[in-house]
C-alpha positions in Angstrom: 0.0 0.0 0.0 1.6 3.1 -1.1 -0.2 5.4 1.6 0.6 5.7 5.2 -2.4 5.7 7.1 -3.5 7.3 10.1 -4.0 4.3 11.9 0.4 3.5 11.6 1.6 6.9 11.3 1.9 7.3 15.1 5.0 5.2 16.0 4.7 4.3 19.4 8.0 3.5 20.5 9.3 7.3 19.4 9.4 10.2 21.2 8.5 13.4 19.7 11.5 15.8 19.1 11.0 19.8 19.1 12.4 22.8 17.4 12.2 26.5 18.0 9.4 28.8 15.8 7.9 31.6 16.5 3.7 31.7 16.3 2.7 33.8 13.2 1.4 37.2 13.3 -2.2 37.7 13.9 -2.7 34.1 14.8 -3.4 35.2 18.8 -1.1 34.9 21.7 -0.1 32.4 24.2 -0.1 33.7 28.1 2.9 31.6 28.3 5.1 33.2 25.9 5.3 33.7 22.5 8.1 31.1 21.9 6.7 27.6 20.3 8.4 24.6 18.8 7.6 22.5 15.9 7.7 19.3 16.1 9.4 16.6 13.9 7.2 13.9 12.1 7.6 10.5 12.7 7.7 8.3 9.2 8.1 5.1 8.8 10.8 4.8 6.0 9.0 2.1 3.8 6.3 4.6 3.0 8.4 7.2 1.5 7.7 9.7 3.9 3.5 10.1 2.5 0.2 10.0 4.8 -3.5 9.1 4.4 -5.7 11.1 7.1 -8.7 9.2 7.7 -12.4 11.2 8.1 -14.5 11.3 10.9 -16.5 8.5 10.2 -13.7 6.2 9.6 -14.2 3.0 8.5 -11.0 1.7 6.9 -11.3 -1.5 9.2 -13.7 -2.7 6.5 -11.2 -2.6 4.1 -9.0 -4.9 6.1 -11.7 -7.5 6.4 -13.4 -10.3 4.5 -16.5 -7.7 3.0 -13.8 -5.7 1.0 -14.6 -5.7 -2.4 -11.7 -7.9 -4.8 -11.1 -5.0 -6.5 -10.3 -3.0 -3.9 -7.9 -5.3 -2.6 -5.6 -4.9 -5.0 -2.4 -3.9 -5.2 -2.8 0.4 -6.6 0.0 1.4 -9.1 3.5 3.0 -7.7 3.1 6.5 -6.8 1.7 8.6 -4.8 -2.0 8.6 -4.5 -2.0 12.0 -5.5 -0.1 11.2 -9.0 -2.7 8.2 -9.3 -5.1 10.6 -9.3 -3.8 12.9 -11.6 -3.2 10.0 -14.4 -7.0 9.7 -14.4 -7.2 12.9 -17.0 -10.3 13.8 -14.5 -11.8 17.5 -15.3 -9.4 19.9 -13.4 -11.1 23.0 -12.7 -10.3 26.2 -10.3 -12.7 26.8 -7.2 -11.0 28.2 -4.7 -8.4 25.7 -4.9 -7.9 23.2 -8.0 -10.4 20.3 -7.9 -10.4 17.3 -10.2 -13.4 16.2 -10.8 -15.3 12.9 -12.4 -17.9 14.1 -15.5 -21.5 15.3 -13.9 -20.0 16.3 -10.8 -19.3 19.8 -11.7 -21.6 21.7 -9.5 -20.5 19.3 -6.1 -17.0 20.2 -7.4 -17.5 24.2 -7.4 -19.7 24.1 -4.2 -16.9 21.8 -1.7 -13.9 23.4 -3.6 -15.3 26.5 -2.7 -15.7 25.5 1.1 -12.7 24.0 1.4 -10.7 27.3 -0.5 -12.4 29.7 2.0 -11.2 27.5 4.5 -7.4 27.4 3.8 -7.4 31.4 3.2 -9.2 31.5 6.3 -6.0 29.9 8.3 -3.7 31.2 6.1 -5.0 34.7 7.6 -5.6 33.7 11.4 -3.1 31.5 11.6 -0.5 32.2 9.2 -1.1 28.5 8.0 -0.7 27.7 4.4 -0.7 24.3 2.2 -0.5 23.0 -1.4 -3.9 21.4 -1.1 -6.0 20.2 -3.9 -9.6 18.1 -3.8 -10.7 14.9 -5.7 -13.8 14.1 -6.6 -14.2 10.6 -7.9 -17.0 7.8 -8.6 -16.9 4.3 -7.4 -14.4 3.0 -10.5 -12.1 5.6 -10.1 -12.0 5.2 -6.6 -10.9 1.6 -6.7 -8.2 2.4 -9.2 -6.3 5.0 -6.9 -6.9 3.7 -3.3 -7.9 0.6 -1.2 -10.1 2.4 1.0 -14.1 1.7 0.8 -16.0 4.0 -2.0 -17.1 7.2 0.1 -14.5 7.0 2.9 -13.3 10.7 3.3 -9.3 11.0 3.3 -6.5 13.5 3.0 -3.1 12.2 1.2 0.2 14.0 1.9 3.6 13.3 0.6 6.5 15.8 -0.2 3.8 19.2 0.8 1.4 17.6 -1.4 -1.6 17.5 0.2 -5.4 16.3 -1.6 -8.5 15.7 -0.1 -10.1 12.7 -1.6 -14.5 12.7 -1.5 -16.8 10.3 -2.9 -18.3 12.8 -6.1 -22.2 11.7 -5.2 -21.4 11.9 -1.7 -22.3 8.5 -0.8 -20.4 5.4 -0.2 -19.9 4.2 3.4 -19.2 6.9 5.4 -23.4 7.8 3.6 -24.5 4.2 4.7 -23.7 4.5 8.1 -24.9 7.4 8.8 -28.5 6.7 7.1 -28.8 3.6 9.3 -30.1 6.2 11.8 -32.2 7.7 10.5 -35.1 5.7 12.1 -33.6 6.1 15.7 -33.3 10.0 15.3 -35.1 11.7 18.5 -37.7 14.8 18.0 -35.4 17.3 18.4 -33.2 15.6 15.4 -36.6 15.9 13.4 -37.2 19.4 14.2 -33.9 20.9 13.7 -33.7 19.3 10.5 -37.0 20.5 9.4 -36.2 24.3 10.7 -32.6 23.4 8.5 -35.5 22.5 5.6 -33.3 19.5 5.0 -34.4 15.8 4.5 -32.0 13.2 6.5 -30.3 12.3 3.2 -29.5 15.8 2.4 -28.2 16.1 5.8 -26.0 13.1 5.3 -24.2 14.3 2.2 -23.8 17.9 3.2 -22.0 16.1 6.2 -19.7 14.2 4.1 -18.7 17.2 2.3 -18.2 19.1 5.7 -15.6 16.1 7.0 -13.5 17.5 4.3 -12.7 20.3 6.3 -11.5 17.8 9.3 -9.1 16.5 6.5 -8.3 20.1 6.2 -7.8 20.5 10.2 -5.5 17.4 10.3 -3.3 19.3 7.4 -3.0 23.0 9.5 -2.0 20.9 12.5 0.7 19.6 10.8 1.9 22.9 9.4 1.3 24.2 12.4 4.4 21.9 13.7 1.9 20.3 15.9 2.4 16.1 16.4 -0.5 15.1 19.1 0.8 12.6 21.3 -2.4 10.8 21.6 -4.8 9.8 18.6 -7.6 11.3 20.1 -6.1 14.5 20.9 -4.9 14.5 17.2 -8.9 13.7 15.7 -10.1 16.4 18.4 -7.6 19.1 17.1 -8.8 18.3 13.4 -12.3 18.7 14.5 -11.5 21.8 16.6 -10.0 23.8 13.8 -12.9 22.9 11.4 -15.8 24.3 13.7 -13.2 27.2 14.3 -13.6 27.8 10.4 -17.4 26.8 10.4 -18.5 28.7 13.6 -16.5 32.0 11.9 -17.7 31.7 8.1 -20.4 29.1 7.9 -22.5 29.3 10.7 -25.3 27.6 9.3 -23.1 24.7 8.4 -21.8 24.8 11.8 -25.6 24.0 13.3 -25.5 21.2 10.8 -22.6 19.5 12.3 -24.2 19.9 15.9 -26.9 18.4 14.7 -25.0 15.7 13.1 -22.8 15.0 16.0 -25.8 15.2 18.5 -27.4 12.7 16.1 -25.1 10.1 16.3 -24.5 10.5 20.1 -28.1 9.9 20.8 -29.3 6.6 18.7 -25.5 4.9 19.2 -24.4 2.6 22.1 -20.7 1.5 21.5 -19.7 -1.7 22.3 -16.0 0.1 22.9 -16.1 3.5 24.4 -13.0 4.4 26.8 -9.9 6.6 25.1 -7.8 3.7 26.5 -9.9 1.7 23.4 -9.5 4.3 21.1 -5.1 4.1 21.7 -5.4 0.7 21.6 -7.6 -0.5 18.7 -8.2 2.7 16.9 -10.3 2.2 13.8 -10.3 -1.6 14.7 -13.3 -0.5 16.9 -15.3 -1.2 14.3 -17.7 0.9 11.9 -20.0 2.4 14.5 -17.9 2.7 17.3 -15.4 4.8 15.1 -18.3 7.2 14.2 -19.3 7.9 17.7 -15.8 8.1 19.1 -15.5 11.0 16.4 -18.6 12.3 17.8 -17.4 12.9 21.1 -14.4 14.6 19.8 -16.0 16.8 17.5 -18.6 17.8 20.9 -15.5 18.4 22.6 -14.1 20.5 19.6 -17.0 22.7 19.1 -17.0 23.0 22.9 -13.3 24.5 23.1 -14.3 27.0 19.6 -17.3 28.5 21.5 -15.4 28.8 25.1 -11.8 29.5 24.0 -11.4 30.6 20.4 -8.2 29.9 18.4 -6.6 30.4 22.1 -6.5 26.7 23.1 -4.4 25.8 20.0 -1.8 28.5 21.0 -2.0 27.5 24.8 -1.5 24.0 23.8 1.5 24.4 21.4 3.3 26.3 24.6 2.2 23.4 27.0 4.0 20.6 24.8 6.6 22.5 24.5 7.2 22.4 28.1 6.6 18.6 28.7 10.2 16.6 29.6 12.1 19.5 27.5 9.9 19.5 24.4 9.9 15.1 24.1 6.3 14.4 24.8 6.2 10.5 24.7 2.4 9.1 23.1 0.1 9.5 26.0 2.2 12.3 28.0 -1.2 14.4 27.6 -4.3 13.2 29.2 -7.5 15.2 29.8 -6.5 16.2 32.9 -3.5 17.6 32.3 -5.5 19.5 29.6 -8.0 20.9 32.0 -5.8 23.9 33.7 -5.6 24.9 29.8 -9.3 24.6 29.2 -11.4 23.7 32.0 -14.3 20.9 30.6 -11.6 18.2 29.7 -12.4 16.1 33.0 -15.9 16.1 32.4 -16.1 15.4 29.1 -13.5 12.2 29.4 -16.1 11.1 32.0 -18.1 10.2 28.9 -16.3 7.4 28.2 -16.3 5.9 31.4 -13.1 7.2 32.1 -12.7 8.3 35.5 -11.5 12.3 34.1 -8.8 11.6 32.1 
């Protein structure tokens, strides 16, 4: 497999080495100084130094399994998924940032473009964040012919700055099938908000696939940023976070979407896995539905820290790695708890996985 997933690209054994860099102007500054470091990314050499991020409704374990299509178990071409893509001769067109596009998707492919553009300037001016990001649209045959991943499964590629954003074109596939499962277990207030949104569930479903493309585009900014989460779910809540940063600023309508979303699946699901200690352990081998509400509660958490600290907690954070053992934060130095002086919430909201605060 030519990509390096999310679910390897955390080596366990290392320990996360940090260099001096000053926050950029305008992005806000830390109480505890102005000094951050960036820290260097662990790669595993046999994947040439390249990434796959993984959406919030993550279900690459299916593609590991027996249900996998044959086709998509097959070994892709050499290259990058980003030059697989590219050899397709897709439509290429310019909406806010270069899209390549399947034919008949043309209007999805000026509509998320658009989104995902205004998000990227967006950082680029609050955070002094930039990237060489691109989106692909693609159908189901294309799909199988660039990546092993399921048809619909939201992901972001990077190798060498090269960064694209990979969506199903009709917007469904898995990620789609999951979440339609409940629609028959949505509460009243589900029902309302989505009738005062004027939306059916479907529509709901694949405007929400299109908004996990800007969690791709969160996982990106982290990583310019110079930020390497210790902890998986500190690294999906940080995605999450600076999406609804973009969202609650510029799209606030799209922003009540992905409450409703989020409160959605955190009412009609009951995971059979649902401490963090689970989440380290198995990550996306939690299973289909478990993945999807463990993204849930991150992306509660994230909205939470946007509406009661602003782009302050990623500033405050930066300067509170920097200080753990010298700048070497080993995977799991940071807990909840040791996040709750920084933004006070983090205890009670680890309660919800039965995790006595963090």
């Amino acid at each position: 497999m030519a990509e390096h997933t999310t679910a390897c690209c955390m080596n366990r054994s290392s320990r996360l080495k940090v260099t001096s860099r000053r926050i950029a102007p305008g992005s806000g500054r830390s109480r505890r100084g102005r000094t951050r470091r960036r820290y260097a990314e662990t790669r595993i050499a046999s994947f040439s130094g390249s990434h796959v991020r993984l959406a919030a409704a993550l279900v690459v374990a299916a593609s590991l399994g027996a249900g996998t299509p044959a086709a998509a178990q097959e070994r892709q071409p050499a290259g990058s998924e980003l030059e697989r893509i590219e050899a397709l001769g897709l439509v290429t067109i310019q909406a806010g940032i270069p899209v390549l596009h399947v034919p008949g998707s043309g209007e999805r492919a000026e509509s998320v473009g658009s989104l995902m553009g205004d998000a990227l300037r967006f950082f680029a001016d609050s955070l002094g964040a930039t990237a060489d990001f691109r989106l692909a649209l693609l159908g189901p045959d294309e799909w199988r012919r660039v990546t092993r991943h399921p048809y619909g499964l939201p992901h972001v590629s990077t190798r060498n700055g090269r960064s694209v954003a990979v969506l199903p074109a009709d917007g469904g596939g898995v990620v789609h099938a999951e979440y339609a499962r409940l629609e028959d277990r949505l509460s009243t207030r589900a029902r309302d908000g989505l009738a005062a949104m004027g939306l059916e569930w479907d529509d709901a479903v694949r405007r929400m696939v299109d908004l996990v493309g800007l969690h791709e585009v969160g996982h990106v900014i982290v990583h310019q940023r110079g930020v390497r989460p210790p902890a998986k779910w500190l690294d999906e809540v940080l995605a999450s976070y600076l999406a609804y940063v973009f969202l609650s600023a510029r799209r606030p309508e799209q922003a009540a979407l992905w409450d409703l979303m989020v409160d959605a699946s955190l009412e009609t699901q009951r995971p059979d896995h649902h401490t963090l200690a689970d989440f380290e352990r198995l990550y996306v081998r939690v299973g289909v539905s478990d993945y999807i509400w463990y993204q849930s509660m991150f992306a509660r958490r994230a909205g939470a820290l946007v509406r009661e600290e602003g782009l302050r907690f990623l500033t405050e954070l930066e300067t509170e790695l920097e200080g753990i053992d010298g700048g070497s934060v080993p995977p799991g130095g940071v807990t909840p708890s040791r996040l709750e002086e920084l933004a006070p919430g983090f205890r009670d909201w680890a309660r919800g996985f039965g995790d006595p605060g963090g």
